[in-house]
ZANUKE-255268 format. One record per residue (C-alpha): residue in one letter; z negated, y, x; residue number from 0. Coordinates in Angstrom, 3 decimals, padded with zeros to 6 digits. Layout:
+-----+----------+----------+----------+-----+
! res !       pz !       py !       px !   n !
+-----+----------+----------+----------+-----+
!   a !        Z !        Y !        X ! NUM !
...
+-----+----------+----------+----------+-----+
***
This chain:
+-----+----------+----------+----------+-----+
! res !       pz !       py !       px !   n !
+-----+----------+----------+----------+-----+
!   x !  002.651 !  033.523 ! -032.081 !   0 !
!   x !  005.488 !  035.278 ! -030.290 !   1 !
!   x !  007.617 !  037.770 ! -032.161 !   2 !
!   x !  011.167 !  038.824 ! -031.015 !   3 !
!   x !  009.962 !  042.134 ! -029.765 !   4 !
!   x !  007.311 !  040.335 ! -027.513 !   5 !
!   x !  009.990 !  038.156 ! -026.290 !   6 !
!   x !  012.431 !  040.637 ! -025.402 !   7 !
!   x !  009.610 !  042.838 ! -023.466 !   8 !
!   x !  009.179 !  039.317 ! -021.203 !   9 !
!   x !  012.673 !  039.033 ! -020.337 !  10 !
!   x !  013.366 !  043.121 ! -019.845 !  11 !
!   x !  011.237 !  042.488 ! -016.728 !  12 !
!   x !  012.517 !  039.378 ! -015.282 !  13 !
!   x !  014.366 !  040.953 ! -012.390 !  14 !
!   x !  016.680 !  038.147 ! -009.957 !  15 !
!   x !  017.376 !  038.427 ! -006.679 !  16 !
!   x !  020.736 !  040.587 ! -005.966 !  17 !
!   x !  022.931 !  039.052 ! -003.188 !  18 !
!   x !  025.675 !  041.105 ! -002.561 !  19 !
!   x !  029.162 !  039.505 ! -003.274 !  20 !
!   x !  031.626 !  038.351 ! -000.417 !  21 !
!   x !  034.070 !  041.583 ! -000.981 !  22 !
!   x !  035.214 !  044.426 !  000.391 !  23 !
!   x !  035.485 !  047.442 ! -001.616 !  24 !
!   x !  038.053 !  049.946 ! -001.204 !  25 !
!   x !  037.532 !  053.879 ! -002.396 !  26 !
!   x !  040.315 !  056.575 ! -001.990 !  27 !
!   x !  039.330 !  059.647 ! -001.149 !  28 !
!   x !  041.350 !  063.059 ! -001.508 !  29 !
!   x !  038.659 !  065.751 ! -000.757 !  30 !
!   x !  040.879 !  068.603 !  001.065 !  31 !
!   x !  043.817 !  068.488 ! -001.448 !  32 !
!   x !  043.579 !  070.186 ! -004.372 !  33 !
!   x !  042.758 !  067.834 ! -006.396 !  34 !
!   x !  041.922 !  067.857 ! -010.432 !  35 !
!   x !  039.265 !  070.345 ! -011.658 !  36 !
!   x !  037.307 !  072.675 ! -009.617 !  37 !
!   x !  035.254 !  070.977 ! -007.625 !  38 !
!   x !  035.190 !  072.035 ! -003.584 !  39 !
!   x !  035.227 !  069.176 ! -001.216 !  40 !
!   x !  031.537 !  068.949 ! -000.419 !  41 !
!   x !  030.159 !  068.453 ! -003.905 !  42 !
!   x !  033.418 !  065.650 ! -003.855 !  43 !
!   x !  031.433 !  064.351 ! -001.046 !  44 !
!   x !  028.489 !  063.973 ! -002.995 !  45 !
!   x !  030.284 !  062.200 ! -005.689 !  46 !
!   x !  031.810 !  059.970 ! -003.062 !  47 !
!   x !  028.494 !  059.112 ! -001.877 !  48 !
!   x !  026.567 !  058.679 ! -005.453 !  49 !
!   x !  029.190 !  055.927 ! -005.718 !  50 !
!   x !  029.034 !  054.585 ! -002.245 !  51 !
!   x !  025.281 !  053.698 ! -002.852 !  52 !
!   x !  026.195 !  051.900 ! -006.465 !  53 !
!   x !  028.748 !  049.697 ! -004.861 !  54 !
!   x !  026.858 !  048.933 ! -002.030 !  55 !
!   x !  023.392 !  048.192 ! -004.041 !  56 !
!   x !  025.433 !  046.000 ! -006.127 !  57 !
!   x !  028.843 !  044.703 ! -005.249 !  58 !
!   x !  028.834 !  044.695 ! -001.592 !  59 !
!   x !  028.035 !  046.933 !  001.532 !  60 !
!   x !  031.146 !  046.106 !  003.109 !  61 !
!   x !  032.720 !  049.263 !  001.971 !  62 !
!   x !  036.519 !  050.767 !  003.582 !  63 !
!   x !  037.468 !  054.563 !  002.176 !  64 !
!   x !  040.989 !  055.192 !  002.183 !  65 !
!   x !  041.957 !  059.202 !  002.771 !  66 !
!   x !  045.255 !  061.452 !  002.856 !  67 !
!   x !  044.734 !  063.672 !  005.762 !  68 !
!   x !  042.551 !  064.090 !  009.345 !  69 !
!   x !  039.848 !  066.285 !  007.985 !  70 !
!   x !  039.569 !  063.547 !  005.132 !  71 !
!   x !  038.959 !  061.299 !  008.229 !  72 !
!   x !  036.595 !  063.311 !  009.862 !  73 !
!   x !  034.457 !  064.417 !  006.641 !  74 !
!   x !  034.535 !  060.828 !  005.610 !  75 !
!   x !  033.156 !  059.056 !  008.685 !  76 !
!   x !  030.117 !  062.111 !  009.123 !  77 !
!   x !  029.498 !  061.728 !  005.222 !  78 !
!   x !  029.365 !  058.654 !  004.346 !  79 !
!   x !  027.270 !  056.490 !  006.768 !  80 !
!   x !  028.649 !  053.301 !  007.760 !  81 !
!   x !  031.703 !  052.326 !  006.889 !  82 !
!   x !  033.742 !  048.816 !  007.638 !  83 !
!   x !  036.566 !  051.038 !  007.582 !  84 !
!   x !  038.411 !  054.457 !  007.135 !  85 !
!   x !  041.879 !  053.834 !  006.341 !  86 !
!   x !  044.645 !  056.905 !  006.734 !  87 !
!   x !  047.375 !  056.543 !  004.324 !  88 !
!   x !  049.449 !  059.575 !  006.184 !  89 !
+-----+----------+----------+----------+-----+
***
């Protein structure tokens, strides 16, 4: 006999095959403004990244970053991997 509980450990496991959708995901960036809160630009790099890695393991790795300024530009495309794109919204 299977119980609920049995049943739900089957499924919990049942892991499909990701493909990663046919988009392009677009992240702005404003690491050397000042920003909210009190965070410095490289732990906003970080967070940039930790998010980078969540989009591209699920959505899609076809990933452009949008930034405010040219050390935005630079941080971005030595930070971040590859990118499809860096756009500069001057």
């Amino acid at each position: 006999m299977t119980t609920k509980k049995n049943r739900a450990r089957k499924t919990r496991h049942l892991k499909l095959p990701r493909r990663p959708l046919d988009a392009v995901a677009v992240m702005p960036f404003y690491g050397q403004g000042q920003g909210q809160g009190p965070s410095d630009v490289g732990l906003r790099g970080i967070y940039l990244n930790a998010t980078l890695d969540s989009v591209r393991a699920a959505l899609t790795r076809t990933v452009v970053v949008a930034v405010h300024n040219e050390r935005d530009v630079e941080f971005v495309e030595h930070c971040c991997g590859p990118l499809a794109d860096v756009l500069y919204c001057a």
